[in-house]
N, C-alpha and C positions, 0 to 999 in steps of 0.2 A: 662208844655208845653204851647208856648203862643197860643192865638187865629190865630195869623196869620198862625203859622208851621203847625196847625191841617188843615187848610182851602186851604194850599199850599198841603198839603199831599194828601189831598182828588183831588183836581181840575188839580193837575200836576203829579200824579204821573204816568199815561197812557199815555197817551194821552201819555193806552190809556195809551211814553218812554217811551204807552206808554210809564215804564220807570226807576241810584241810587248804591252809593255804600251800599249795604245792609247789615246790621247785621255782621259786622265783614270782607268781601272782597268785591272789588269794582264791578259793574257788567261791564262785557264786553261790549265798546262801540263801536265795531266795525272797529274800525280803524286800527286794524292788520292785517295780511293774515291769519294768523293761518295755523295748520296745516288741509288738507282733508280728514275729517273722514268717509266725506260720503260713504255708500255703492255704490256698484257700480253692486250690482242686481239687477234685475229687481223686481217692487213686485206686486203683483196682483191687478190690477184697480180695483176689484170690492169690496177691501178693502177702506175705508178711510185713511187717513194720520190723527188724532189727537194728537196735540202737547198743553199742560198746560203752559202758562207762568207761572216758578216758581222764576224769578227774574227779578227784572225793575227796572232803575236809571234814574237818570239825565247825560245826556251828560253836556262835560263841554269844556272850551276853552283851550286847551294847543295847542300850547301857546295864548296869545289873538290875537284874529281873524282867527283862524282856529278852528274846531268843528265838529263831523259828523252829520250828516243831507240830506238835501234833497234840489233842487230846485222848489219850492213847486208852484211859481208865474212866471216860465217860462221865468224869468229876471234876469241879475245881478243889484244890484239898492247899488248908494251909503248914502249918508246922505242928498243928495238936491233931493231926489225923493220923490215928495208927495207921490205917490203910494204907498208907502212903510212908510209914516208918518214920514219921516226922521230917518227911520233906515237901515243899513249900511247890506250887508249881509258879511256873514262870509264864507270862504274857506274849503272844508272837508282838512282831513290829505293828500289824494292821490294828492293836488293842485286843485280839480277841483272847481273853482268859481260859487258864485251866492244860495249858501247855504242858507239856511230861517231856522234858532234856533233861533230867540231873547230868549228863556228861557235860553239858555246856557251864554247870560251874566249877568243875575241876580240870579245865583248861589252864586255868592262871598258874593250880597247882602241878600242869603237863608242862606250863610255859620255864616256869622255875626250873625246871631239870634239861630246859635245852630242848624246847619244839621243833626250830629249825632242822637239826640233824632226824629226828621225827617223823617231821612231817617228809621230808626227801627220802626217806627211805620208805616210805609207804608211795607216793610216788613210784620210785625206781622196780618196786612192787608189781605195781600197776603196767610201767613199761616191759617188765620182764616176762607178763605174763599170768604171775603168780595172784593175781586176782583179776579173775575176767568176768564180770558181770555182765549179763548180756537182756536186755526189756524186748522180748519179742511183742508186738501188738496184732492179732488176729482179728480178722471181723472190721477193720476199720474202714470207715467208707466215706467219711470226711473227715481231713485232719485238724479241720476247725469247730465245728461239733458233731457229737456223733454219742448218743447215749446206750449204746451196747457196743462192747467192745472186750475181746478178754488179753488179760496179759499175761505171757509166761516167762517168769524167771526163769534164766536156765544160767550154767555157768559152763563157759568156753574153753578150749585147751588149742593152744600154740605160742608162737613166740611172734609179739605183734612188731610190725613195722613201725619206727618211727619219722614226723615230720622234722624239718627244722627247727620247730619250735621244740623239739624234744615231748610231744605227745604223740597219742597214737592216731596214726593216719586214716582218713576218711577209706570207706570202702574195702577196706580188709575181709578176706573169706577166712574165716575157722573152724573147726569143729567143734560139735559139744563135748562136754568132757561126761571122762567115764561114769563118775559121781553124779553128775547135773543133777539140781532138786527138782527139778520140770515140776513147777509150781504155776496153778493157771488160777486166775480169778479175775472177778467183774468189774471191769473198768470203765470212765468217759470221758467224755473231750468236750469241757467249754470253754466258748473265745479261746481255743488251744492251749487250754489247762487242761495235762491226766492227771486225773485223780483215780484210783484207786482203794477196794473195798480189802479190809486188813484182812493179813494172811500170816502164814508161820513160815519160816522158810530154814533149812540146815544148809551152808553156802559153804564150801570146801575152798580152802586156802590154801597157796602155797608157799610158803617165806622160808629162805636160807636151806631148801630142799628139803624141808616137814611140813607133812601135811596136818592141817588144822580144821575141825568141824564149826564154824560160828553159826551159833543157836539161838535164831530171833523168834519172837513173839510176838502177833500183834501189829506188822510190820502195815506202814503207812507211805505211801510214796506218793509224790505231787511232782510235775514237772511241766513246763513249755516244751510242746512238739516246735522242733524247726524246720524250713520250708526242705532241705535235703535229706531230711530221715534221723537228725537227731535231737538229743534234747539239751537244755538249759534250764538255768533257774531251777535243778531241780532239787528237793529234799527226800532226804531216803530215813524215815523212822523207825524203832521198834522200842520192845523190851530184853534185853541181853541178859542168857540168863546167867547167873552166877556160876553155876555147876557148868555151864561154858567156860566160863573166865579163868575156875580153877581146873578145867582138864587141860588148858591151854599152859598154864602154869605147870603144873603136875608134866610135859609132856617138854619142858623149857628146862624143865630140872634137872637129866639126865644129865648136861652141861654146869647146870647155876644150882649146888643142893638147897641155894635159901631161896631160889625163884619165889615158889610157896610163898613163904612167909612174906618177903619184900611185895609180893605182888599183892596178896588180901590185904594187906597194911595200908595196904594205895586204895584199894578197889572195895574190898570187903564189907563196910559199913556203908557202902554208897546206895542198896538197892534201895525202890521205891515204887515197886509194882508187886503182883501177884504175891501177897503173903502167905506164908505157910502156914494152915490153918491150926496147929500144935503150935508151935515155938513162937506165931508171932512175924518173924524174921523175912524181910521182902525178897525173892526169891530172883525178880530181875532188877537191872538197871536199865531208865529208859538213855536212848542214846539219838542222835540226830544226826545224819552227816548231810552236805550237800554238794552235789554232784553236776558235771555233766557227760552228755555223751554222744558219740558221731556214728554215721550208721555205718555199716555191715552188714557180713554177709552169712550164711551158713553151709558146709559142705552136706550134698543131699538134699536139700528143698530147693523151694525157688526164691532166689531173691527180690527183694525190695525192688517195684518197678519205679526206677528214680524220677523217668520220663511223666510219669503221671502228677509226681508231684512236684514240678516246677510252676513258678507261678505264671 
């Protein structure tokens, strides 16, 4: 595997879309209706909702110029908008304009270098632990709608079980990990879509026994509640910011001395957010991943009452 696909797995695979066709089926990227599974009892507020991301891809372009995502910069911008570094935004599937993924069109140029081994190693990632993203929801009092609701990101520490299918198994207890960004904000539930008011979040990573800070912006998340406590369909947004991408590099190098170099050569010229108001230069790249995730538990609170949410 090259230094680049190890450095792209780490720094893209969240954010944190995050985010990937994984280990043999592609991850849901949102762009269907699907079917509503959600329950449609009520479940006791004084329970938490915790959901494990147990799968995350890369959104991609089908066809080119459309992608799901987010308007992350409250503009539609074409190719002559400095603001945007001279990058174009892209369409979601439903037509609605002004979308911010630039990662989704250098997938073709991640595909070229061997996605496959890629994306399975962000995967085995995921099973081993080394990225636990955990959506706890507070305050939820119908999981079909429900217009106050807060959500907290937190991120988990253990070594998760897996099913036959080689993911991670429903109903697992963990702990939070020592880092957690314990990130809470304003969330709601219609026809059992969350949707989510943007927030910042620093998500600690763990890959190949280093640990890794990924620095979102902006971050947007939308997902389908399912009737047992997790979710689908879901898309995980932000702005990645550069000075992440290369501490990530910078921290790859001890190993690889051209990490640096190979990695901004790939990444470098990509941002298309938050310009720097001197030089010009976009400071993040927006990125998309899509996800889902099955519930859990957490050591010290109280868990998810399953019983309320059965249909």
């Amino acid at each position: 595997m090259s230094t680049i696909q190890q450095l792209l797995s780490v720094g893209l695979r969240v954010c944190l879309c995050l985010c990937v066709a994984l280990v043999g089926c592609e991850a849901d990227d949102g762009g269907g209706e699907g079917a509503n599974t959600t329950s449609k009892t009520t479940p006791d507020p004084k329970w938490p909702w915790v959901t494990i991301i147990d799968t995350m891809g890369f959104t991609r372009q089908k066809p080119i110029g459309v992608a799901p995502g987010f308007d992350l910069d409250s503009k539609i911008s074409g190719t002559d908008d400095t603001s945007t570094c001279g990058k174009a935004d892209l369409t979601s599937p439903d037509g609605t304009p002004g979308v911010d993924n630039e990662f989704a069109k250098l997938v073709p140029l991640v595909e070229a270098s061997g996605i496959g081994a890629l994306e399975g190693l962000i995967q085995s990632t995921i099973n081993d632990g080394g990225i636990m993203l955990l959506l706890q929801l507070d305050d939820l009092d119908d999981a079909l709608n429900d217009d106050e609701v807060i959500l907290r990101v937190r991120a988990g520490a253990g070594v998760p079980l897996l099913g036959t299918d080689g993911l991670l198994l429903e109903g697992q207890t963990f702990a939070v990990h020592e880092d957690s960004p314990e990130v809470s904000t304003k969330a709601t539930v219609k026809d059992g879509i969350l949707t989510v008011t943007p927030f910042d979040l620093k998500l600690p990573l763990v890959v190949f026994g280093v640990k890794y800070d990924l620095d979102l912006r902006g971050v947007r998340i939308r997902a389908r509640l399912t009737e047992n406590g997790g979710m689908t369909e879901g898309v995980f947004g932000g702005g990645l910011t550069m000075a992440s991408i290369l501490d990530i590099a910078q921290k790859g190098a001890a190993d690889q001395k051209n990490l640096v170099e190979l990695v901004m050569g790939v990444l470098g010229g990509a941002g298309d957010l938050a310009p720097d108001p001197v030089t010009g230069e976009c400071t993040q790249m927006s990125a998309v991943l899509a996800f889902t995730g099955v519930n859990g538990y957490l050591f010290g609170e109280p868990a998810t009452n399953r019983d309320a949410l059965q249909p």
